[in-house]
C-alpha positions as CSV (number, residue, x, y, z in Angstrom):
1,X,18.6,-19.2,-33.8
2,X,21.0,-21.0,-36.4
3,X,24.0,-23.2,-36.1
4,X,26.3,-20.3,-36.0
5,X,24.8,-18.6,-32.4
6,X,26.6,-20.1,-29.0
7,X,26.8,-23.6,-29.3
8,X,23.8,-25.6,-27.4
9,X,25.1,-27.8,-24.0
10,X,24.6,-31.2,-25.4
11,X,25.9,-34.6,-23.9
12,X,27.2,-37.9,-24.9
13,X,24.9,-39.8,-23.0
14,X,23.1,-43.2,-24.4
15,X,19.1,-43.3,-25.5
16,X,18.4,-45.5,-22.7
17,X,19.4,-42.5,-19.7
18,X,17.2,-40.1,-21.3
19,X,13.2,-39.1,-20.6
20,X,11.6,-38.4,-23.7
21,X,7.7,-38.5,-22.4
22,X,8.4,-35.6,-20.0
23,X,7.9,-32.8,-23.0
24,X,5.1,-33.8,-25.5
25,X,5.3,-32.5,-29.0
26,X,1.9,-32.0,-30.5
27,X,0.6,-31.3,-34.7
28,X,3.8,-32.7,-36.0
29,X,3.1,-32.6,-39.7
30,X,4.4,-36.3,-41.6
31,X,6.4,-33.6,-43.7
32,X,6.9,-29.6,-44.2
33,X,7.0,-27.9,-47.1
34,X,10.7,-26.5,-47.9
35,X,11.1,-23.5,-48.2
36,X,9.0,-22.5,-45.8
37,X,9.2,-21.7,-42.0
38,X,7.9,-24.7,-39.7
39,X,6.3,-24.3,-36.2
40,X,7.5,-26.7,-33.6
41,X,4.6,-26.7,-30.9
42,X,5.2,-28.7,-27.3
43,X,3.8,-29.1,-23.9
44,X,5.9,-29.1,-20.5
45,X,4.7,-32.0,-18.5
46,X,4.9,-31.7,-14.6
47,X,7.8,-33.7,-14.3
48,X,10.3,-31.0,-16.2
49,X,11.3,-27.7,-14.6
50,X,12.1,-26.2,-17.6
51,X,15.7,-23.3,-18.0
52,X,17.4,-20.7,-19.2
53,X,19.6,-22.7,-21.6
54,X,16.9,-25.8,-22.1
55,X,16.4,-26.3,-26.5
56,X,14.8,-27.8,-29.3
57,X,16.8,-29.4,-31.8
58,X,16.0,-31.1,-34.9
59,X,17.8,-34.6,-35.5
60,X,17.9,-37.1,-38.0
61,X,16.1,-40.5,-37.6
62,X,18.7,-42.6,-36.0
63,X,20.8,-39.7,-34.4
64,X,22.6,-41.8,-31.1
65,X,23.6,-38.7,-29.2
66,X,22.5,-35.2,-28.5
67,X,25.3,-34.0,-30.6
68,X,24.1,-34.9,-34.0
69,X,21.2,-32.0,-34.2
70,X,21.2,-30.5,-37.5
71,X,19.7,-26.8,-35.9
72,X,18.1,-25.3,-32.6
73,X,16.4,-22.8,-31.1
74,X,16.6,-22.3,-27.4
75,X,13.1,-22.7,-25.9
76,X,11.8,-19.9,-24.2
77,X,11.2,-19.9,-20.2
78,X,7.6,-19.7,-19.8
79,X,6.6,-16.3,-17.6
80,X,4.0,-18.2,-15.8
81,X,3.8,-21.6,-13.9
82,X,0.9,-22.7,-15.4
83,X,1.6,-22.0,-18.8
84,X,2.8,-25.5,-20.3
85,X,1.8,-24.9,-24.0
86,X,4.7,-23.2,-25.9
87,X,5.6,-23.3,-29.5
88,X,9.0,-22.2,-31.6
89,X,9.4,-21.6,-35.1
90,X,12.4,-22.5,-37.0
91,X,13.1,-20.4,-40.2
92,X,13.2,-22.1,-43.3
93,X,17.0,-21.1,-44.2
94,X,17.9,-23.3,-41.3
95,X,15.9,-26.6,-42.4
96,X,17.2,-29.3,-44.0
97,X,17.1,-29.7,-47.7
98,X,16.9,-33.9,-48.5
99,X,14.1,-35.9,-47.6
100,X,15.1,-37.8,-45.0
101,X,13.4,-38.2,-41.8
102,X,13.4,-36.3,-38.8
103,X,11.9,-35.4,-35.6
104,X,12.2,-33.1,-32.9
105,X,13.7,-33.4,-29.8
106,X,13.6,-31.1,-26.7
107,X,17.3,-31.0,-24.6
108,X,17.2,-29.7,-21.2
109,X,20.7,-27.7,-20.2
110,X,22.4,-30.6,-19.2
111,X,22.5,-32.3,-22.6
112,X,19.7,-34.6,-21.6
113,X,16.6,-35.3,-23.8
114,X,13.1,-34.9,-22.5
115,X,11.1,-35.1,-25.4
116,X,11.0,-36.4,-28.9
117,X,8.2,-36.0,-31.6
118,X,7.5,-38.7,-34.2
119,X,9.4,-38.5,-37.5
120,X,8.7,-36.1,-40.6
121,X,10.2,-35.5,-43.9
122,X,10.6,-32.5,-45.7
123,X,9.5,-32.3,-49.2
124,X,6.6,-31.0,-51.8
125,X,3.1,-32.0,-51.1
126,X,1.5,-34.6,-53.3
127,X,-1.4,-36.8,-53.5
128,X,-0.3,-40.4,-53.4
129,X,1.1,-39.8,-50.1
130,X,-0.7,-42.6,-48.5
131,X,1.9,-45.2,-46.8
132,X,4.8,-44.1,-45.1
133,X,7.8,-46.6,-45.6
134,X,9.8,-47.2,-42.8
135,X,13.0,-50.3,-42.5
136,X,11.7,-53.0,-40.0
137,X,14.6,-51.7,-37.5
138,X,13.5,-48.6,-37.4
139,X,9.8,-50.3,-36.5
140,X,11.3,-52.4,-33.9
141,X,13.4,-49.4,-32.5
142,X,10.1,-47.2,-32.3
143,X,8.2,-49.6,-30.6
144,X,10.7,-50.7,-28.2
145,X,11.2,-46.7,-27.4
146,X,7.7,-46.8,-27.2
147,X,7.1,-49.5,-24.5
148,X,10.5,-48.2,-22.5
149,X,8.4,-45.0,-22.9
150,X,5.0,-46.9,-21.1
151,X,7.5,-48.5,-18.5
152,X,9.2,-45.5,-17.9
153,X,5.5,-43.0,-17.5
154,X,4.4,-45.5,-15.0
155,X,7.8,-45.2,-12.8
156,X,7.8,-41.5,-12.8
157,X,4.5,-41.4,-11.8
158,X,5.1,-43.4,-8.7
159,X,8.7,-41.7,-8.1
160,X,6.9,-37.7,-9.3
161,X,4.4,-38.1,-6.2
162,X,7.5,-39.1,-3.6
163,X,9.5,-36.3,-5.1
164,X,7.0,-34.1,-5.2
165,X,6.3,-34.5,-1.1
166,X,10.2,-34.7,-0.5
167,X,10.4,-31.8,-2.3
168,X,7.4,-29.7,-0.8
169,X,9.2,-31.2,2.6
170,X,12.6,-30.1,1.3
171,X,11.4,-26.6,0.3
172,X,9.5,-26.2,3.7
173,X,12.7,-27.0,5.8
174,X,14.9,-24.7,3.5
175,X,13.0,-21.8,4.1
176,X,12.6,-22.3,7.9
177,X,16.7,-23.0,8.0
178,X,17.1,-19.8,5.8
179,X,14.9,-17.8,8.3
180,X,16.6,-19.4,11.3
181,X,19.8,-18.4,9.0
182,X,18.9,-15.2,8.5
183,X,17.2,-14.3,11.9
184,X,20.7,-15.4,13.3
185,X,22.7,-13.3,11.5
186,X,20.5,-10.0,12.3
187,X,21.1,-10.9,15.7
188,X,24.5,-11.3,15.3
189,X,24.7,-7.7,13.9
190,X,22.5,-6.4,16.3
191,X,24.5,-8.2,19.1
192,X,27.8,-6.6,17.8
193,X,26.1,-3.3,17.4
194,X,25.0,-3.8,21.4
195,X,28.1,-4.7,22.3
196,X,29.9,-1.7,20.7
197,X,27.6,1.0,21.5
198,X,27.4,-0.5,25.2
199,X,31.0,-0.1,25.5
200,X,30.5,3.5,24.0
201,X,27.8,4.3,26.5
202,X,30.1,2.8,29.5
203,X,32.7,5.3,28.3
204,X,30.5,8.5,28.0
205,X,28.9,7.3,31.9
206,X,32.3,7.1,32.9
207,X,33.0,10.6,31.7
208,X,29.2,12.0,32.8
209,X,30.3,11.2,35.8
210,X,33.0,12.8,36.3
211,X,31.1,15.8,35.3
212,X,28.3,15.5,37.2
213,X,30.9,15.3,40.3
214,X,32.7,18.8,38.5
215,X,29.3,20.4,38.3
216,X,28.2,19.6,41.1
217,X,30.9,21.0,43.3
218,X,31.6,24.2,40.9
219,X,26.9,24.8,41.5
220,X,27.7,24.3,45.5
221,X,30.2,26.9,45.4
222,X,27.7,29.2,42.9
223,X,25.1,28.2,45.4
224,X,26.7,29.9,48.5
225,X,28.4,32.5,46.4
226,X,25.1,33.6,44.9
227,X,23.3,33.3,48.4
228,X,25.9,36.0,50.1
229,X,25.5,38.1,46.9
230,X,21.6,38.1,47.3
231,X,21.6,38.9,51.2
232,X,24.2,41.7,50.3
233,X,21.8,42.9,47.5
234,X,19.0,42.8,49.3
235,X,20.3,44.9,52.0
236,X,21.8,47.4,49.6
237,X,18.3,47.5,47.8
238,X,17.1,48.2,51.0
239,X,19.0,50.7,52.0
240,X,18.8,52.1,48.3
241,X,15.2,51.9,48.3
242,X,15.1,54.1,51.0
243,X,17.4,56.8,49.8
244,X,15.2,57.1,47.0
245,X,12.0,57.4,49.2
246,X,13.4,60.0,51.1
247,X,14.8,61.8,47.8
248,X,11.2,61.3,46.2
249,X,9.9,63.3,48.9
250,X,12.5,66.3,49.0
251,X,12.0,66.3,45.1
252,X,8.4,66.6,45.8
253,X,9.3,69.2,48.7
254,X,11.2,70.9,46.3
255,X,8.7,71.3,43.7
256,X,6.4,72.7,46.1
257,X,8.8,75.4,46.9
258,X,9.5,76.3,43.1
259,X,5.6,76.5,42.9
260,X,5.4,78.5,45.7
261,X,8.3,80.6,44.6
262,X,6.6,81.2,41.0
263,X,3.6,82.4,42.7
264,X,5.3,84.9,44.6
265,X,7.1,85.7,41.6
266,X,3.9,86.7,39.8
267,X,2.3,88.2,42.2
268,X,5.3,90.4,42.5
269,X,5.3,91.1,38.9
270,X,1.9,92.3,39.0
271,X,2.8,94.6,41.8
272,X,5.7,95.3,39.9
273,X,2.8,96.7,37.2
274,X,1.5,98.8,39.3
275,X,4.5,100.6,40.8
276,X,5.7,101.4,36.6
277,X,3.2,104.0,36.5
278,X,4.5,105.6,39.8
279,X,7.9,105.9,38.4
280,X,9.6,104.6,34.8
281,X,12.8,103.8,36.5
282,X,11.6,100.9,38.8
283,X,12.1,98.4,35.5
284,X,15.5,99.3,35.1
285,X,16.2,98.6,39.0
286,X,15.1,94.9,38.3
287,X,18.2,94.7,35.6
288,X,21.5,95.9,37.5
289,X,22.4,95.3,40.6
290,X,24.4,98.4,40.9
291,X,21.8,100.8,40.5
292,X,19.9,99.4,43.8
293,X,20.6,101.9,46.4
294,X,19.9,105.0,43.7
295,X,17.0,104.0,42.4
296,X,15.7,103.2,46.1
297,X,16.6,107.0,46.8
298,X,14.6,108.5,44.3
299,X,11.8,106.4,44.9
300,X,12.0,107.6,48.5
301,X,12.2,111.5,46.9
302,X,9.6,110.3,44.7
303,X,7.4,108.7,47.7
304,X,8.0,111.6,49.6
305,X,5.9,113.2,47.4
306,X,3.0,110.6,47.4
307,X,2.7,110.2,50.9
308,X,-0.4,111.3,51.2
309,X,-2.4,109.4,48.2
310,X,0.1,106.6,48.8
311,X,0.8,106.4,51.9
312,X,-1.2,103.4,53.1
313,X,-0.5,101.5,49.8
314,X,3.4,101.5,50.2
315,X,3.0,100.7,54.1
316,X,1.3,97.9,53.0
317,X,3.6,96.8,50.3
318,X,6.2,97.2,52.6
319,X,5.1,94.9,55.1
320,X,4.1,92.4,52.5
321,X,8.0,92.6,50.9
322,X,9.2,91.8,54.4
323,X,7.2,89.0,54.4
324,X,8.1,87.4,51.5
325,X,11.9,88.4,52.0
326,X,11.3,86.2,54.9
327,X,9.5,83.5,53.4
328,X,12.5,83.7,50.7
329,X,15.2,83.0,53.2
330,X,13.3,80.5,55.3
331,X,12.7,78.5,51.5
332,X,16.7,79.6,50.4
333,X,17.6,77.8,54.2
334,X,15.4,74.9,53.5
335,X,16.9,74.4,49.8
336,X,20.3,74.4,51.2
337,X,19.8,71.9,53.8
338,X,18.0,69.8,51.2
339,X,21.1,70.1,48.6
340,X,23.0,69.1,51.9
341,X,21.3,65.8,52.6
342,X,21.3,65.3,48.6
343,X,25.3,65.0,48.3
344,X,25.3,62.7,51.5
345,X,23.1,60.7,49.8
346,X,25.3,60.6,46.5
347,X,27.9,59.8,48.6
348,X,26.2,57.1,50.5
349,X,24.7,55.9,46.8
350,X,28.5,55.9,45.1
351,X,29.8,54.1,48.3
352,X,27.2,51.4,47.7
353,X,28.1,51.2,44.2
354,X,31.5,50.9,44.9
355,X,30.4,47.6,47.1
356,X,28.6,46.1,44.5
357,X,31.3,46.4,42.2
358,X,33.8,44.3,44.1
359,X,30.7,41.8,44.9
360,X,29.8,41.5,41.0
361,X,33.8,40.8,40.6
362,X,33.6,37.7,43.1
363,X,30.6,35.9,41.3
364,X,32.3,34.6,38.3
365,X,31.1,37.6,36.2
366,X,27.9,36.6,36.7
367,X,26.5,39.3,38.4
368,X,29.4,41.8,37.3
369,X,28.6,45.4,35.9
370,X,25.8,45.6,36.9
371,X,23.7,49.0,36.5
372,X,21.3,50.1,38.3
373,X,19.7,51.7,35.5
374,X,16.4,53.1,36.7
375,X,18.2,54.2,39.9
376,X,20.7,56.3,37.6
377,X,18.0,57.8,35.4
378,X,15.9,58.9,38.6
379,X,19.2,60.2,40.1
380,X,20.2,62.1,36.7
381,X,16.3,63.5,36.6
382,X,16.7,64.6,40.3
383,X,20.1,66.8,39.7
384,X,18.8,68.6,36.8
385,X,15.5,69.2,38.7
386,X,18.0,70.6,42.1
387,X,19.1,73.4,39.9
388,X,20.3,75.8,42.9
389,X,17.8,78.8,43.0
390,X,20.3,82.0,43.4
391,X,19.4,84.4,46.4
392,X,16.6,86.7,45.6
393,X,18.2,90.6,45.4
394,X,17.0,94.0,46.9
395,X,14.1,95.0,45.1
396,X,14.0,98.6,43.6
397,X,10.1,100.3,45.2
398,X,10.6,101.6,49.1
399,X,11.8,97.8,50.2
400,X,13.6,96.9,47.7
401,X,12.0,94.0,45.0
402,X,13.3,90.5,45.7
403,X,11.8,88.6,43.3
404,X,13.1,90.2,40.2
405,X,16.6,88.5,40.1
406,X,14.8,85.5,41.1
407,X,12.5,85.0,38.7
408,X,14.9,86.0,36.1
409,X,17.1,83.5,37.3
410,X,14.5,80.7,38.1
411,X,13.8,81.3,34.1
412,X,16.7,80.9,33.2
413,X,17.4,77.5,34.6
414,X,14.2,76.3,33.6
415,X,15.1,77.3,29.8
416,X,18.6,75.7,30.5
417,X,16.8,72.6,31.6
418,X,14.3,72.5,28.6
419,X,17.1,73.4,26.3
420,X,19.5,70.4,27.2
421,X,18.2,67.0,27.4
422,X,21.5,64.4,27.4
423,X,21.0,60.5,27.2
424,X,23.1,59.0,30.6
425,X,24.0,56.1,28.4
426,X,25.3,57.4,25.2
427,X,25.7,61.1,26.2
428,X,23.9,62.3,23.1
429,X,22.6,65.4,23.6
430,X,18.9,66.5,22.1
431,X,17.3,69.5,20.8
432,X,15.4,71.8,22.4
433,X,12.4,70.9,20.5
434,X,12.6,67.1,21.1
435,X,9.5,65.7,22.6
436,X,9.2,63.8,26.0
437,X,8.5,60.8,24.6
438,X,11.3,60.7,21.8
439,X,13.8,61.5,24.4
440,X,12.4,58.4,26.6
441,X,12.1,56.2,23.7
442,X,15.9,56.9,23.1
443,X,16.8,55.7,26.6
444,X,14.4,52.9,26.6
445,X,16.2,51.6,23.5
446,X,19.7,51.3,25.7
447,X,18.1,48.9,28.3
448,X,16.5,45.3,28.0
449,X,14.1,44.2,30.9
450,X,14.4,40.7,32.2
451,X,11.2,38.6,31.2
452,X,11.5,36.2,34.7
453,X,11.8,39.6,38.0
454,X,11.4,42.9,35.6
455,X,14.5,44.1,36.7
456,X,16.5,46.4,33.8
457,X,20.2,45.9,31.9
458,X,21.9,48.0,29.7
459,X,21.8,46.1,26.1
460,X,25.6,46.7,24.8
461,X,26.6,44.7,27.9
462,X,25.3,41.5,27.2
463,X,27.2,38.8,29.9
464,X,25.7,40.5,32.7
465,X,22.1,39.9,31.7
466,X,22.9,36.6,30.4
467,X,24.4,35.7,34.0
468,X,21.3,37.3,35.1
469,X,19.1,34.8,33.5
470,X,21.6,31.7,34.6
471,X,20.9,32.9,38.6
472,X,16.9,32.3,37.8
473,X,17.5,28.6,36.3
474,X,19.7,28.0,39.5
475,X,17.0,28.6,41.9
């Protein structure tokens, strides 16, 4: 760095207030070559803390203040603690040019000096070099400088080691007072940050509180709402439960009469075979109505005929039409009765619906809409199963054939039956060819079954089973 970078901090201060043993210059040449760049080398004692704006300037012998340097370089901080040897270079466009004497002096960054080499010159090399001439003031200067120097070791020896301790004291109380300093500031923060989020947290108890006392009266009055509601379900349940026992069985009676009524049906038809080849007309008889009592007198005129080859076989088919003509209207009386009880039962089932309506309306819409879905798919099954059975007509041989118009008609309703399968939540209505299972699958895809008691909801109506699921946290 040359005279024209930022000026060095330099001070006015006398020779006698400055320290010039506590940075030691070492090789310093009696005189350097110009025109060439010269190394200054030094060492930091222990009694220097050397910084950032600390330099070495290069005086003339005799300089009185730190303000007559002729150039500088700043002296680099050293990046290590024990590193004490350090050396600068000054570039020979910066040296002097005569061939007077100077030396080297190191200025910490408050103008004070710290160190100073012996003299040199700069100028050529030659060989009678031998004595170097100095006035007898400057003698007398150098060796008072150096006995002030002697003086001056010895003293900062003696005060080094007390600073040293007062300073390893000082540095030991500092960074307990900045811990204690810094613990008490965390604790302040953390003592505000108490403070505000107790305040916070008395507010929100406050206002949990208040809650708690809401809650706790609005679940007391869910409490006894939802216990009537359950004693009122479970005697509906009850009495639906048996309803559908008791329609279970007449289904199951019922079945047994279509089975026995299909039985008699075919038998029929096979005696119906074997009266075609007796006369061609009996078919027709089985198709209008109308034509009953002429057809029965021909086949009298025609049975008149066969009384002899026939005779026991019509008494016998007679007697065994009588029966079954009876057994017809005992099962026709029995179906009746049945379809009977089955509309006091719907009627008993849509009063009970009716009931649970207005109770599902009193719970908060918590238990409101609810559908008994299984109930109303059994119930659907059951009415297209209890497809009245019309009343058998008056056969066509000797006694007439009752089962004709009944199995036509028991046909027909089971085709009707087959043909027209209708979903009872959408009302979409399926093929003839649909399978069983497709047709269940479509229903099952309408309901959602509760994971906790089984129990089934329709899925477009969605409050009712979440209400559902509430009533089982409650309990």
């Amino acid at each position: 760095m040359d005279e024209t970078s930022d000026e060095p901090p330099t001070s006015a201060v006398l020779l006698d207030s400055c320290h010039f043993s506590q940075v030691i210059f070492n090789n310093v040449e009696k005189f350097y070559v110009p025109g060439g760049d010269v190394t200054c080398y030094y060492t930091l004692t222990e009694y220097i803390v050397p910084r950032r704006k600390d330099w070495v300037g290069i005086f003339r012998v005799g300089w009185k203040t730190t303000l007559e340097y002729y150039t500088f370089m700043w002296a680099p901080v050293p990046s290590d603690a024990h590193t004490v040897q350090q050396q600068i270079q000054f570039k020979a466009y910066y040296l002097p040019k005569d061939d007077e004497y100077y030396q080297f002096c190191y200025v910490d960054q408050d103008g004070m000096v710290r160190g100073a080499s012996v003299p040199f010159q700069f100028r050529a090399e030659t060989e009678d070099d031998i004595l170097v001439v100095v006035t007898q003031g400057e003698v007398e200067e150098i060796e008072l400088q150096n006995k002030n120097l002697c003086k001056e070791n010895e003293e900062l020896k003696a005060s080094c080691a007390s600073l040293q301790k007062q300073n390893i004291d000082l540095q030991e109380e500092l960074s307990k007072t900045q811990e204690l300093q810094n613990s008490l500031e965390s604790l302040r923060s953390n003592t505000e940050k108490l403070e505000l989020e107790l305040s916070s947290l008395k507010k929100e108890n406050k206002h949990l509180k208040e809650r708690d006392n809401c809650r706790e009266a609005e679940l007391h009055q869910l409490k006894e709402q939802i216990e009537n509601v359950t004693s009122d379900k479970e005697q509906l349940e009850t009495r639906l439960k048996t309803a559908l026992d008791h329609m279970d069985q007449l289904q199951s009676q019922v079945l047994n009469y279509e089975k026995e009524v299909e039985n008699l049906s075919l038998m029929d038809h096979d005696k119906t075979k074997q009266l075609e080849r007796l006369k061609e007309e009996n078919r027709q008889l089985c198709l209008s109505r109308a034509q009953e009592k002429e057809q029965n007198k021909e086949l009298e005129h025609c049975m008149g005929y066969l009384k002899g080859t026939e005779g026991k076989l019509s008494l016998c088919l007679s007697r065994c039409l009588q029966n079954e003509q009876q057994q017809n209207r005992t099962l026709m009386k029995e179906l009746e009765e049945q379809k009977h009880l089955f509309q006091i039962l719907q009627a008993e089932k849509d009063e009970a619906d009716k009931e649970n309506q207005k109770l599902r309306e009193e719970n908060y819409r918590l238990l409101r809409h609810r559908l008994q879905t299984r109930e109303l798919s059994s119930f659907s099954a059951v009415s297209q199963a209890q497809a009245p059975i019309p009343a058998p007509g008056v056969g066509g041989l000797l006694f007439g054939n009752p089962y004709c118009v009944a199995e036509a008609n028991v046909g027909a309703g089971a085709a009707d039956a087959d043909s027209v399968r209708k979903c009872p939540m959408c009302n979409e209505v399926f093929p003839e060819d649909i399978e069983a299972s497709q047709y269940e699958a479509h229903v099952q895809s309408h309901l959602v079954d509760c994971p906790l008691c089984s129990e089934t909801f329709e899925k477009s109506n969605t409050q009712v089973f979440d209400d559902h699921i509430f009533c089982h946290c409650l309990e």
